[in-house]
mmCIF file of the N, C-alpha and C atoms, coordinates in Angstrom:
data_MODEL
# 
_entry.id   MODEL 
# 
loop_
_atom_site.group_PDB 
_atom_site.id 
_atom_site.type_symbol 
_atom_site.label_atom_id 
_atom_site.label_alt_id 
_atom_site.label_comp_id 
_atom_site.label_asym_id 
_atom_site.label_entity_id 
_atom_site.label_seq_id 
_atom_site.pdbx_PDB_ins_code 
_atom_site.Cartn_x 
_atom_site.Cartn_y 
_atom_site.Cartn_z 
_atom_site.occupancy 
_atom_site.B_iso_or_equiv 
_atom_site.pdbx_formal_charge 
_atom_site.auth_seq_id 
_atom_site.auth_comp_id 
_atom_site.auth_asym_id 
_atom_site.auth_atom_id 
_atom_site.pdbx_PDB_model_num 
ATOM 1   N N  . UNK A 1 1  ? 85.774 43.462 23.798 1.00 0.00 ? 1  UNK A N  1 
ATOM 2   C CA . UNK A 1 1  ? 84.530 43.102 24.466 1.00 0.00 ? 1  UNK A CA 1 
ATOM 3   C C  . UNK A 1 1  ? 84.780 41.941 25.423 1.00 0.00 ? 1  UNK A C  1 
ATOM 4   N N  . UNK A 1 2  ? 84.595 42.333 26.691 1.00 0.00 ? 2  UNK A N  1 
ATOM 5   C CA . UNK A 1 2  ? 84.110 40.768 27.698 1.00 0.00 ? 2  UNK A CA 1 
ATOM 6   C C  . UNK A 1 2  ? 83.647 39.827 27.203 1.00 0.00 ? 2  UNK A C  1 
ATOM 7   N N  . UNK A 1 3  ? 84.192 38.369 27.483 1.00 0.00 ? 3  UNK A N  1 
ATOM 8   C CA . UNK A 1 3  ? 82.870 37.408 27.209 1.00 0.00 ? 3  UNK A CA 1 
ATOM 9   C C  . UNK A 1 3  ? 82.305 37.027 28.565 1.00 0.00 ? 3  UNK A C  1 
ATOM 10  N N  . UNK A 1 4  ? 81.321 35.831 28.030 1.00 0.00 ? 4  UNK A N  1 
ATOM 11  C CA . UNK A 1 4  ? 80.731 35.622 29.449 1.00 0.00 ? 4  UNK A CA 1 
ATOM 12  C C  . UNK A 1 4  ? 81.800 34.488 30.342 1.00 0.00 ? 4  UNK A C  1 
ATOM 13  N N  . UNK A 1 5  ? 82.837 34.169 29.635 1.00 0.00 ? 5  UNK A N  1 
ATOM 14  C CA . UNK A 1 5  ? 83.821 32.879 30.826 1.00 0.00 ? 5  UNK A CA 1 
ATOM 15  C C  . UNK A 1 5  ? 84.416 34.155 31.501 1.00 0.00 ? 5  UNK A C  1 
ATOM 16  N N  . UNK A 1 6  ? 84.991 35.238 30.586 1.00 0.00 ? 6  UNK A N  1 
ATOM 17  C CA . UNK A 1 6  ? 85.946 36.238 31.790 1.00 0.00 ? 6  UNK A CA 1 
ATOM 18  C C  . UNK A 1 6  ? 85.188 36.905 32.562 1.00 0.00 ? 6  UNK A C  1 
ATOM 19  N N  . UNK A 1 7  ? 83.799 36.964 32.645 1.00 0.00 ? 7  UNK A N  1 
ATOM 20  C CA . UNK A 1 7  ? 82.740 37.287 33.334 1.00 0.00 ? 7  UNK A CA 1 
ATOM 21  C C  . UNK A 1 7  ? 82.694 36.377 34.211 1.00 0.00 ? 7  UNK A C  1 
ATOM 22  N N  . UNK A 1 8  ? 82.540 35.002 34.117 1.00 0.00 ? 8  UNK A N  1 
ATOM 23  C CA . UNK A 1 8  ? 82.202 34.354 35.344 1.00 0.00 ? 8  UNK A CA 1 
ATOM 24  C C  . UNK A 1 8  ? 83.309 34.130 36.126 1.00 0.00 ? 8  UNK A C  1 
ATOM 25  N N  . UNK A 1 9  ? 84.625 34.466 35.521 1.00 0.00 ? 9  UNK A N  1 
ATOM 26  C CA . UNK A 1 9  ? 85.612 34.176 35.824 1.00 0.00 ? 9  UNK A CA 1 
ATOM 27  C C  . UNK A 1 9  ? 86.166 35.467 37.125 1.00 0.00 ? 9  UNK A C  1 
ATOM 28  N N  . UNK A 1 10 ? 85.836 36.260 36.693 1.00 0.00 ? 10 UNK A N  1 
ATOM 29  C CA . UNK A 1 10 ? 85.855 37.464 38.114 1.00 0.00 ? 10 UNK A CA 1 
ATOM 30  C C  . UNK A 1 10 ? 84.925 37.363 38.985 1.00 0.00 ? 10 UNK A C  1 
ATOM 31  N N  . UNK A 1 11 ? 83.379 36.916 38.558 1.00 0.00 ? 11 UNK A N  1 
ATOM 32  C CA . UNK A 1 11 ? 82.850 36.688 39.656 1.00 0.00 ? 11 UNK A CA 1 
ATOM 33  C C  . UNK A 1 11 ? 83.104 35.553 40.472 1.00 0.00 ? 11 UNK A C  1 
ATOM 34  N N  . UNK A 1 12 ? 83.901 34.640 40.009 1.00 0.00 ? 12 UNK A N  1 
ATOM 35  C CA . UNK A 1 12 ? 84.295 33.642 41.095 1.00 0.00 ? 12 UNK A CA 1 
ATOM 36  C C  . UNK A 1 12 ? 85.516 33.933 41.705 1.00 0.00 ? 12 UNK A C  1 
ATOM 37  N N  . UNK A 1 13 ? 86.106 35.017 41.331 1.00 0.00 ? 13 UNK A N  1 
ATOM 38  C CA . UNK A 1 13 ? 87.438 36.003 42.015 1.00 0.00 ? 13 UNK A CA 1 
ATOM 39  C C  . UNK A 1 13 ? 86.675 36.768 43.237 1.00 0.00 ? 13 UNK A C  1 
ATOM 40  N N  . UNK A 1 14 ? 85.667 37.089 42.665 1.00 0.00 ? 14 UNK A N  1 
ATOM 41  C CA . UNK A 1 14 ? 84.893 38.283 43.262 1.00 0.00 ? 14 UNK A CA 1 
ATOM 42  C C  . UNK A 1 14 ? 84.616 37.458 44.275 1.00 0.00 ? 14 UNK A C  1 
ATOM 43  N N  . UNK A 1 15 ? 83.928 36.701 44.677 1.00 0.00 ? 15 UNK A N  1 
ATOM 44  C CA . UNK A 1 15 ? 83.053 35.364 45.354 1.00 0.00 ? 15 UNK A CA 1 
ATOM 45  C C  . UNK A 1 15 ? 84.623 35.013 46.499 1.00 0.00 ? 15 UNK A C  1 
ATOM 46  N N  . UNK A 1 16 ? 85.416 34.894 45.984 1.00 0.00 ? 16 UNK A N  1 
ATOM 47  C CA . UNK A 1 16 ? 86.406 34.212 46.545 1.00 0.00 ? 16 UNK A CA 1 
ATOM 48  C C  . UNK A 1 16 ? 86.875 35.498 47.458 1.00 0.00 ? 16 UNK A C  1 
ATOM 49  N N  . UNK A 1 17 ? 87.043 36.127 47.220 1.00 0.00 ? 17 UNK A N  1 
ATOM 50  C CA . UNK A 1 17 ? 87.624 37.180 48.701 1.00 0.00 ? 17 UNK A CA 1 
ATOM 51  C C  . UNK A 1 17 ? 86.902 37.743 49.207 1.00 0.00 ? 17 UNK A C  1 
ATOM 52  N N  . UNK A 1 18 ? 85.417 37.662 48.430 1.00 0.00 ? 18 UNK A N  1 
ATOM 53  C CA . UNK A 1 18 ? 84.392 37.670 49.580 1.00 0.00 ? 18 UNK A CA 1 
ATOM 54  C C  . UNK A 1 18 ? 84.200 36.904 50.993 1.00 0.00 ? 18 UNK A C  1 
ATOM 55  N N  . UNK A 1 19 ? 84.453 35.832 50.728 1.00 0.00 ? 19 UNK A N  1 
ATOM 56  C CA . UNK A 1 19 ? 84.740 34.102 51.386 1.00 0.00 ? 19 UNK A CA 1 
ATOM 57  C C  . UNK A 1 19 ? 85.861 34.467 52.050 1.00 0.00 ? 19 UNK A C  1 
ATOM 58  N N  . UNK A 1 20 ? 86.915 34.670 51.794 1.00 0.00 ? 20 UNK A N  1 
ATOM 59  C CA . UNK A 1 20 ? 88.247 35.221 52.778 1.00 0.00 ? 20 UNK A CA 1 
ATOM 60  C C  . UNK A 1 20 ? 88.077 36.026 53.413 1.00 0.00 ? 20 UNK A C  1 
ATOM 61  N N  . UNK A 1 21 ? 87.344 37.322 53.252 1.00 0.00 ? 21 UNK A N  1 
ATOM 62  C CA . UNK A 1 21 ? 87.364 38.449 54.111 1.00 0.00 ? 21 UNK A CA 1 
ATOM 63  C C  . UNK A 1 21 ? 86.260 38.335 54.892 1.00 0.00 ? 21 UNK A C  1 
ATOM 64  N N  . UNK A 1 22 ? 85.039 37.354 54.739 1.00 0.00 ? 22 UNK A N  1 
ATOM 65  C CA . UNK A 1 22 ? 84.608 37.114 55.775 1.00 0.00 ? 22 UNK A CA 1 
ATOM 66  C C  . UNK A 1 22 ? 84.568 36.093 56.536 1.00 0.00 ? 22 UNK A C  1 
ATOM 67  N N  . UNK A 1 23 ? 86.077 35.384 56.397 1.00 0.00 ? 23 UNK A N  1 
ATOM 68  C CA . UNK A 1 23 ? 86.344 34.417 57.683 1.00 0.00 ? 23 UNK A CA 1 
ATOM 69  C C  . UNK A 1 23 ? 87.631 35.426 58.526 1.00 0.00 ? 23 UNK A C  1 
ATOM 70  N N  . UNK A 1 24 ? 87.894 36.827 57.771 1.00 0.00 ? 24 UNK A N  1 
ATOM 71  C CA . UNK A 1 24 ? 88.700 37.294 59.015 1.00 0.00 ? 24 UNK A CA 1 
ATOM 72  C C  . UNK A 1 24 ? 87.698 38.386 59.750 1.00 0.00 ? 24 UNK A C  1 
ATOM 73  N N  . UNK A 1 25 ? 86.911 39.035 58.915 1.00 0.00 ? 25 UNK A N  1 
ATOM 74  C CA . UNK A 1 25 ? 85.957 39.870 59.817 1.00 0.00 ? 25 UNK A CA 1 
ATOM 75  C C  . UNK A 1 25 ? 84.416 39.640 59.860 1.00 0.00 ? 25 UNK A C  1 
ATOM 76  N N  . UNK A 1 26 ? 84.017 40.449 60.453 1.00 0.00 ? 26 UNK A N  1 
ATOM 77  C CA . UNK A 1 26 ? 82.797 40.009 60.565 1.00 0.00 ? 26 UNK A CA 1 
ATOM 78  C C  . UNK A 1 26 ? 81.682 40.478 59.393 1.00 0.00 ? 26 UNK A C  1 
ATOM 79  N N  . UNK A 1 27 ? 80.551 40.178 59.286 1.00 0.00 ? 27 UNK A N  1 
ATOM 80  C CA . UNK A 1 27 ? 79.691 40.225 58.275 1.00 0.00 ? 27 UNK A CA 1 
ATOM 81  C C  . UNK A 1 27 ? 79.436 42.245 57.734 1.00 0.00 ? 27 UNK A C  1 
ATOM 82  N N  . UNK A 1 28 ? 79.302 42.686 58.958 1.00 0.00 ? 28 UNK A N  1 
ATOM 83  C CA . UNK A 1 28 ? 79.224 44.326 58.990 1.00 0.00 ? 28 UNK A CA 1 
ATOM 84  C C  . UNK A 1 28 ? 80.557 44.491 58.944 1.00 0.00 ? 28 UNK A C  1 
ATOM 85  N N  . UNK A 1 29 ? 81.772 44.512 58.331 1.00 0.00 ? 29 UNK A N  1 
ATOM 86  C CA . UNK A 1 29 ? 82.742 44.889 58.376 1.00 0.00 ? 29 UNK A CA 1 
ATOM 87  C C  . UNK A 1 29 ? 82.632 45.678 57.442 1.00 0.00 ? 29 UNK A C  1 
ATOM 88  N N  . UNK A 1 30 ? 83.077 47.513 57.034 1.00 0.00 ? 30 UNK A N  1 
ATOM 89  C CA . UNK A 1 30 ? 82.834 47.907 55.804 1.00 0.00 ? 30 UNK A CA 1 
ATOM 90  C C  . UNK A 1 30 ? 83.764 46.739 54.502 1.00 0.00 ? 30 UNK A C  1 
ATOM 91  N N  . UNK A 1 31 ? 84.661 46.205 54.899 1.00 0.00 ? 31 UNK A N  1 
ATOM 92  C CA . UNK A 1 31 ? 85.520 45.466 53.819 1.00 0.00 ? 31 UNK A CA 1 
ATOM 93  C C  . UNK A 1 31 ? 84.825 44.438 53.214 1.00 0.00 ? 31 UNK A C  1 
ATOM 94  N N  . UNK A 1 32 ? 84.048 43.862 53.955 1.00 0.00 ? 32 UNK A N  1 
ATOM 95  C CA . UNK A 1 32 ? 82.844 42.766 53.541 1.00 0.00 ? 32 UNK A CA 1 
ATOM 96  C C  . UNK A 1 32 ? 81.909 43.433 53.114 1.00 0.00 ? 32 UNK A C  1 
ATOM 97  N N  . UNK A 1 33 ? 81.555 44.024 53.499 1.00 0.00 ? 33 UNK A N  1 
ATOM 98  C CA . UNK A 1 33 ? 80.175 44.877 52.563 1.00 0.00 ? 33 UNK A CA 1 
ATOM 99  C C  . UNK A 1 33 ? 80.681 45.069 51.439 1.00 0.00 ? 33 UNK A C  1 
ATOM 100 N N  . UNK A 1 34 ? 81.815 46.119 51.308 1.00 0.00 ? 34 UNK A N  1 
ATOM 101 C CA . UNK A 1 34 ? 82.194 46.659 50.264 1.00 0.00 ? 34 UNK A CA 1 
ATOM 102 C C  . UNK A 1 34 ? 82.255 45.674 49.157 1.00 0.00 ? 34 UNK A C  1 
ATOM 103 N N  . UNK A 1 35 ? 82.724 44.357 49.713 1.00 0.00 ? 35 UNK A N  1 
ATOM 104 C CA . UNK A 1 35 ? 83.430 43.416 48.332 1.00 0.00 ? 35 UNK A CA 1 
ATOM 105 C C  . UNK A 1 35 ? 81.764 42.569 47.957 1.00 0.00 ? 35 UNK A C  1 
ATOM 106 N N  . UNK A 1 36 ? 80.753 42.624 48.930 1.00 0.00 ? 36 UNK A N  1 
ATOM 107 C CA . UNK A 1 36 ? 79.902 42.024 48.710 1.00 0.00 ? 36 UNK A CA 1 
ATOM 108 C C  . UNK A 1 36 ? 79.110 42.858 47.638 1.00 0.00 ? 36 UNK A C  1 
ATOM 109 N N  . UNK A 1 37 ? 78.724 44.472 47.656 1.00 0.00 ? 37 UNK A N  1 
ATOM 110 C CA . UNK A 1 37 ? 78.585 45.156 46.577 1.00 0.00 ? 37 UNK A CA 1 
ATOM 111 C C  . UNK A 1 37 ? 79.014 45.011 45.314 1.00 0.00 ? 37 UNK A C  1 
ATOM 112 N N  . UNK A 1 38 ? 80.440 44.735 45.287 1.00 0.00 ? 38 UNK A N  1 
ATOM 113 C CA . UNK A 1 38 ? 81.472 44.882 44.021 1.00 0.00 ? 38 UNK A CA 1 
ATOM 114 C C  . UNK A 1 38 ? 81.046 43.165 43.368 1.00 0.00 ? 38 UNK A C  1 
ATOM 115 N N  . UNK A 1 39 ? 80.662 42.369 44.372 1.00 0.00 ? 39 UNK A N  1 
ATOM 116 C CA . UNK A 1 39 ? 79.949 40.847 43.937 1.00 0.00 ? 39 UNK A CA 1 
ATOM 117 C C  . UNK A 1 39 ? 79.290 41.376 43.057 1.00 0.00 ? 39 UNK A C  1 
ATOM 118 N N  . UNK A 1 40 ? 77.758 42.142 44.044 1.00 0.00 ? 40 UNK A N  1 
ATOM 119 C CA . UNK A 1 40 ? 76.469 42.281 43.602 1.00 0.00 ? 40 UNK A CA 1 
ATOM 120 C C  . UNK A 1 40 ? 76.499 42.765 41.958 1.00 0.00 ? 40 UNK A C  1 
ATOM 121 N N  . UNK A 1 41 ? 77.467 43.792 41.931 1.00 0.00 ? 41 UNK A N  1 
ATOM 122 C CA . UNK A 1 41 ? 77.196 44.491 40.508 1.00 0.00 ? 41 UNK A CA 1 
ATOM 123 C C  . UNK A 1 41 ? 78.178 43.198 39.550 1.00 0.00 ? 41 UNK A C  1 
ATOM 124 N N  . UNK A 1 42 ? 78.851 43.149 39.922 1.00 0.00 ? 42 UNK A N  1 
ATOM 125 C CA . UNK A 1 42 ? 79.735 42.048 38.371 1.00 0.00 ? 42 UNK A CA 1 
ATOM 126 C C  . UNK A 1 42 ? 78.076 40.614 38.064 1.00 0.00 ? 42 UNK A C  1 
ATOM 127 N N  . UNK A 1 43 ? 77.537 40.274 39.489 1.00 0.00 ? 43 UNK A N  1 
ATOM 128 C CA . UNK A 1 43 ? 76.754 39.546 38.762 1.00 0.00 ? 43 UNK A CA 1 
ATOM 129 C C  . UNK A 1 43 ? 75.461 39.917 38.218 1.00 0.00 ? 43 UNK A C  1 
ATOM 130 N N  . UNK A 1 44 ? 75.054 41.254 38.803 1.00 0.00 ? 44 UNK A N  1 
ATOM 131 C CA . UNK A 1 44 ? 74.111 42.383 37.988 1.00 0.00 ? 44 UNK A CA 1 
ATOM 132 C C  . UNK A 1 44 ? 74.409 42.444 36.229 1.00 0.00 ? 44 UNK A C  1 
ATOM 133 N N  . UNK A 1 45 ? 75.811 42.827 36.052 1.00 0.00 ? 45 UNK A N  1 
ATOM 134 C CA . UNK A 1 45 ? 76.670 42.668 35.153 1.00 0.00 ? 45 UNK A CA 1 
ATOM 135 C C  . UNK A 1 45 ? 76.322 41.998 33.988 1.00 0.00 ? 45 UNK A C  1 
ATOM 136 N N  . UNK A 1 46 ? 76.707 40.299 34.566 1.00 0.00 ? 46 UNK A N  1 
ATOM 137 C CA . UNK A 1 46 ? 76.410 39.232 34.076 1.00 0.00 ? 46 UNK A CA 1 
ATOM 138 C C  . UNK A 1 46 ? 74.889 39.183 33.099 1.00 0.00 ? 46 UNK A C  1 
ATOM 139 N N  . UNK A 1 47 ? 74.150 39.174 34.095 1.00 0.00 ? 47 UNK A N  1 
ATOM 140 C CA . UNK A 1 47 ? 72.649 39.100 34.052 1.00 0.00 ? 47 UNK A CA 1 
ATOM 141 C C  . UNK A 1 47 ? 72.417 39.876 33.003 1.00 0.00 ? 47 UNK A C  1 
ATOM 142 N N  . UNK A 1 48 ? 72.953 41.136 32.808 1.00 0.00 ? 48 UNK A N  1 
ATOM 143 C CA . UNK A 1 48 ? 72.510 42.080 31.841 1.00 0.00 ? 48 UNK A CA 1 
ATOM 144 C C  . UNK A 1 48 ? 72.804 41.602 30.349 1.00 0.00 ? 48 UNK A C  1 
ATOM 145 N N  . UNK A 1 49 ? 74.139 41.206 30.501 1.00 0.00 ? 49 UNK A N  1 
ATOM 146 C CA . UNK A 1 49 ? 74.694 40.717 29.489 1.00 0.00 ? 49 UNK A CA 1 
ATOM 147 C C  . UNK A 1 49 ? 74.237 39.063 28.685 1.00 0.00 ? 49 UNK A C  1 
ATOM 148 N N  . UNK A 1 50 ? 73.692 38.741 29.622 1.00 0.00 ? 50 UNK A N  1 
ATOM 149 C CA . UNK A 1 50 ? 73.346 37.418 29.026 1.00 0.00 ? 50 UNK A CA 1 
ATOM 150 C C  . UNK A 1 50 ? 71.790 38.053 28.482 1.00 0.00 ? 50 UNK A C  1 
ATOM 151 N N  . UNK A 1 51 ? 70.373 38.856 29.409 1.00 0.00 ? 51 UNK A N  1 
ATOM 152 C CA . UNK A 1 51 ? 69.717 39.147 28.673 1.00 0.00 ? 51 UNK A CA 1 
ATOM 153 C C  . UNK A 1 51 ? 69.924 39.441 27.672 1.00 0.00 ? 51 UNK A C  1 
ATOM 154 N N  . UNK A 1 52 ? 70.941 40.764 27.246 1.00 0.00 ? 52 UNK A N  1 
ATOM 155 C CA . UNK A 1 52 ? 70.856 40.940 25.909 1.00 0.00 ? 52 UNK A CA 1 
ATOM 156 C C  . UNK A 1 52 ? 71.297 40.550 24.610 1.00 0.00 ? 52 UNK A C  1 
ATOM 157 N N  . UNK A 1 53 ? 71.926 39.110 25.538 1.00 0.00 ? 53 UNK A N  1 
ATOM 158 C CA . UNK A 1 53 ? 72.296 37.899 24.518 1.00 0.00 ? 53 UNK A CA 1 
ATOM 159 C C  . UNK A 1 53 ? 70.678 37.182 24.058 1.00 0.00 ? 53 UNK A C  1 
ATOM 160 N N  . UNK A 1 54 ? 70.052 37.171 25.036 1.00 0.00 ? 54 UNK A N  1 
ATOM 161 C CA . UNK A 1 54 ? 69.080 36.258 24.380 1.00 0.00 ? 54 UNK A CA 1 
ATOM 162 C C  . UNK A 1 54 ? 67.792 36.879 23.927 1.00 0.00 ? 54 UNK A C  1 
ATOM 163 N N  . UNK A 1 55 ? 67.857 38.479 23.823 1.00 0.00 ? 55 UNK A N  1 
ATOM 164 C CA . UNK A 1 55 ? 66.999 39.260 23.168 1.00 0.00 ? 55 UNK A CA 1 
ATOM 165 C C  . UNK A 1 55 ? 67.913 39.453 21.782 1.00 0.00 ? 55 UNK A C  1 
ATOM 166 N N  . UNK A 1 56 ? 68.426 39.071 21.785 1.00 0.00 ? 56 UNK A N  1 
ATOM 167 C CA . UNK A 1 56 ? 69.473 39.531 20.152 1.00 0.00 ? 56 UNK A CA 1 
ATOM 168 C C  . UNK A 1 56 ? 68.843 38.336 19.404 1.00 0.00 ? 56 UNK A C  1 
ATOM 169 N N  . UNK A 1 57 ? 68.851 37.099 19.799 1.00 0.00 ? 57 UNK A N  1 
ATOM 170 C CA . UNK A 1 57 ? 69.075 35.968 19.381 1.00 0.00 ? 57 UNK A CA 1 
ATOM 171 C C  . UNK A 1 57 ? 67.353 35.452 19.233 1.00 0.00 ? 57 UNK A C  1 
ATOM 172 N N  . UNK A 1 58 ? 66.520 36.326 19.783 1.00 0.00 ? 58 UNK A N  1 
ATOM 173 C CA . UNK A 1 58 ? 64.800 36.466 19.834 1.00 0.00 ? 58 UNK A CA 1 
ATOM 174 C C  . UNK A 1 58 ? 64.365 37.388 18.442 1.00 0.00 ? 58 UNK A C  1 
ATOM 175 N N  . UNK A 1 59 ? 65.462 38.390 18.702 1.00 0.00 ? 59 UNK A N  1 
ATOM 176 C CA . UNK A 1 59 ? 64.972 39.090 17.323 1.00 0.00 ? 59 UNK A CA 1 
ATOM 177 C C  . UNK A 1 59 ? 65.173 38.184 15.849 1.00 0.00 ? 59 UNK A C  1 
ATOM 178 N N  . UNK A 1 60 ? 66.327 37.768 16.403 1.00 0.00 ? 60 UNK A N  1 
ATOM 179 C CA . UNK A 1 60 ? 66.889 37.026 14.647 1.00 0.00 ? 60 UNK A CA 1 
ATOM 180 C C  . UNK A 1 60 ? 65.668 35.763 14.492 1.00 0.00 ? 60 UNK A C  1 
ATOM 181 N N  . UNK A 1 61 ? 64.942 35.628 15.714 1.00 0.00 ? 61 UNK A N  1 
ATOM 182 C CA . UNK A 1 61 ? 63.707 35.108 15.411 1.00 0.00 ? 61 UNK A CA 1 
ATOM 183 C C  . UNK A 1 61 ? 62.529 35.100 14.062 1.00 0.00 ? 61 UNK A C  1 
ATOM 184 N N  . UNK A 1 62 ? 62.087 34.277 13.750 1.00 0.00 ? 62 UNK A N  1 
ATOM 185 C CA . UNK A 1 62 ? 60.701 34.741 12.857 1.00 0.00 ? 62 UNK A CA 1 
ATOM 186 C C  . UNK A 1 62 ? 59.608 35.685 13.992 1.00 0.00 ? 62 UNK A C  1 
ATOM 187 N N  . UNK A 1 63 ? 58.584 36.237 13.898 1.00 0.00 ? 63 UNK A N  1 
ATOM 188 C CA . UNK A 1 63 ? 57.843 36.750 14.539 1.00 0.00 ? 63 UNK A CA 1 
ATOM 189 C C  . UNK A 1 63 ? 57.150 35.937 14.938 1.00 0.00 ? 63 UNK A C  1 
ATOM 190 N N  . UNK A 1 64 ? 56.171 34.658 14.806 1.00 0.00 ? 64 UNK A N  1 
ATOM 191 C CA . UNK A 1 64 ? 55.873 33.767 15.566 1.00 0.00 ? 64 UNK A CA 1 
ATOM 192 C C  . UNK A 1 64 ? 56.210 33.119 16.519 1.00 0.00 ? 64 UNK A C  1 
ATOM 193 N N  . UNK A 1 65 ? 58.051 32.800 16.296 1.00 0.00 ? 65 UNK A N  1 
ATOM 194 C CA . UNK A 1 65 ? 58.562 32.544 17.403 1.00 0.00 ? 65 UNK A CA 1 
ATOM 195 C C  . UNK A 1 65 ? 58.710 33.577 18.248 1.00 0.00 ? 65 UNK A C  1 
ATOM 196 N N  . UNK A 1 66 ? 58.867 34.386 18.148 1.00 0.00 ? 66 UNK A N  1 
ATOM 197 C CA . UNK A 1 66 ? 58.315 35.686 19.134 1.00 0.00 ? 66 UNK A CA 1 
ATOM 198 C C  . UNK A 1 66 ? 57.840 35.810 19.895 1.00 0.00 ? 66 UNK A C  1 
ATOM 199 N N  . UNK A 1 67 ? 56.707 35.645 19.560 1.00 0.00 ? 67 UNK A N  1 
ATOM 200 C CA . UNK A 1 67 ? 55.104 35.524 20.248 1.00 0.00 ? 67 UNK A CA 1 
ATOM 201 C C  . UNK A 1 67 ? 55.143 35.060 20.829 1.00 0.00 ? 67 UNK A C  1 
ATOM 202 N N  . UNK A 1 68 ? 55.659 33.193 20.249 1.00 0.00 ? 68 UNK A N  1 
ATOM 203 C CA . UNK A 1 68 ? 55.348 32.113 21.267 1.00 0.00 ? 68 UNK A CA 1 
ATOM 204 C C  . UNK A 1 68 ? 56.576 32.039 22.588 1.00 0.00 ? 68 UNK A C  1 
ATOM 205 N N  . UNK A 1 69 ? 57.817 32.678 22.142 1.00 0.00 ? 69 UNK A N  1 
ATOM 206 C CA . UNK A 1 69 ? 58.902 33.146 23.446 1.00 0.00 ? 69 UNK A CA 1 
ATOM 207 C C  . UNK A 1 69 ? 58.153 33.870 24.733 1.00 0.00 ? 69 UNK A C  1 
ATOM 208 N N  . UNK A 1 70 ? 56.960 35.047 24.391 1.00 0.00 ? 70 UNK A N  1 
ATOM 209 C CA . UNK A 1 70 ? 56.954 36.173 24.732 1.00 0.00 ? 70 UNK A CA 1 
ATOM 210 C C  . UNK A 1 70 ? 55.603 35.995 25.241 1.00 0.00 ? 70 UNK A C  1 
ATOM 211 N N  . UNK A 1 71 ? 54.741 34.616 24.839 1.00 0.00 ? 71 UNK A N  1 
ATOM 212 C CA . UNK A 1 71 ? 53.886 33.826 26.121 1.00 0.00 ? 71 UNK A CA 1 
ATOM 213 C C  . UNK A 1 71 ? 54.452 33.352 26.692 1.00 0.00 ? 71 UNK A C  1 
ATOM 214 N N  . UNK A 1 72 ? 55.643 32.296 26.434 1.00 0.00 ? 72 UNK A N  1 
ATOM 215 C CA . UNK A 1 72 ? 56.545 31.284 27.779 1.00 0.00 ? 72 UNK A CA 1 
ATOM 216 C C  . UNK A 1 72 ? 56.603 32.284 28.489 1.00 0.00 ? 72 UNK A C  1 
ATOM 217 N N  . UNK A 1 73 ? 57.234 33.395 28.983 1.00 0.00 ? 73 UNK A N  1 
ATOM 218 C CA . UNK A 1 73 ? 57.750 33.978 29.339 1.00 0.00 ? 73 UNK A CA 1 
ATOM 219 C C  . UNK A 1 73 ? 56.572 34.595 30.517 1.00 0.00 ? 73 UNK A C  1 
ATOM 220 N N  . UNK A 1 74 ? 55.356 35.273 29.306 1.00 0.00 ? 74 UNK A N  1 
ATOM 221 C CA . UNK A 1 74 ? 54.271 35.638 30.651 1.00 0.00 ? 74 UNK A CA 1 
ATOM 222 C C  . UNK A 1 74 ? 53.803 34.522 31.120 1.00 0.00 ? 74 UNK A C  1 
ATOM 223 N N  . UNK A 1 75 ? 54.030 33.339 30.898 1.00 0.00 ? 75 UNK A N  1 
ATOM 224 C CA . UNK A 1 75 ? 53.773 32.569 31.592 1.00 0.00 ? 75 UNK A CA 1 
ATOM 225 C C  . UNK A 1 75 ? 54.347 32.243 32.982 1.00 0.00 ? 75 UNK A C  1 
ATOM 226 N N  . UNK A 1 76 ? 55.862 31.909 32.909 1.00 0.00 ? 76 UNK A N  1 
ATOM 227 C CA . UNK A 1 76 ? 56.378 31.955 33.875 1.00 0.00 ? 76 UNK A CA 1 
ATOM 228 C C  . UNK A 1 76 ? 56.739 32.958 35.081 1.00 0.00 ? 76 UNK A C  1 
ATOM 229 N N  . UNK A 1 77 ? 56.171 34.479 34.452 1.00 0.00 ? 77 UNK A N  1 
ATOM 230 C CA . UNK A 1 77 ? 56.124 35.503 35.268 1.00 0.00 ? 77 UNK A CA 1 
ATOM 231 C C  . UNK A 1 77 ? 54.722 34.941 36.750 1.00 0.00 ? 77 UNK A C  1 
ATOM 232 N N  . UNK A 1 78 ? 54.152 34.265 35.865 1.00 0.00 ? 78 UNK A N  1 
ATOM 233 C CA . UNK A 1 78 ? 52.703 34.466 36.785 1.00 0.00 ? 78 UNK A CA 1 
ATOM 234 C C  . UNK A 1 78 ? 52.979 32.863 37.665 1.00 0.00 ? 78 UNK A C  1 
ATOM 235 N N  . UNK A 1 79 ? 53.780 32.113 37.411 1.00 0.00 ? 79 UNK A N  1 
ATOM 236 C CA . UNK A 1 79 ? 54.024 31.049 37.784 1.00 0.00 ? 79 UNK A CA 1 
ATOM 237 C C  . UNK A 1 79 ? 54.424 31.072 39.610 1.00 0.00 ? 79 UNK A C  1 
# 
């Protein structure tokens, strides 16, 4: 299983020849797009993986704390 350092750890690989390949071509270059995609999903990735770190860690919750997670939460949606 991945953790989340070798996770952040490619996306700052990922990030980094993003940054190189677009100081040799230009922004529409397919090579820049392409690596900017391959960004997009590792930190899509990420994101997923940390949610379902902190829905794991909601369940092992009591059910009150639940609740009260699951107002913060509509709260800050409407924020």
């Amino acid at each position: 299983m991945i953790d989340s350092e070798c996770m952040k750890q490619s996306i700052e690989q990922a990030r980094y020849k993003l940054n190189k390949l677009e100081q040799q071509f230009d922004l529409l270059h397919p090579m820049v797009l392409h690596q900017s995609m391959v960004l997009d999903e590792l930190i899509n990735d990420y994101n997923r993986y940390c949610f379902r770190r902190a829905m794991g860690a909601l369940r092992s919750k009591s059910p009150a704390a639940q609740a009260n997670h699951a107002e913060q939460t509509r709260q800050l949606s409407f924020s």
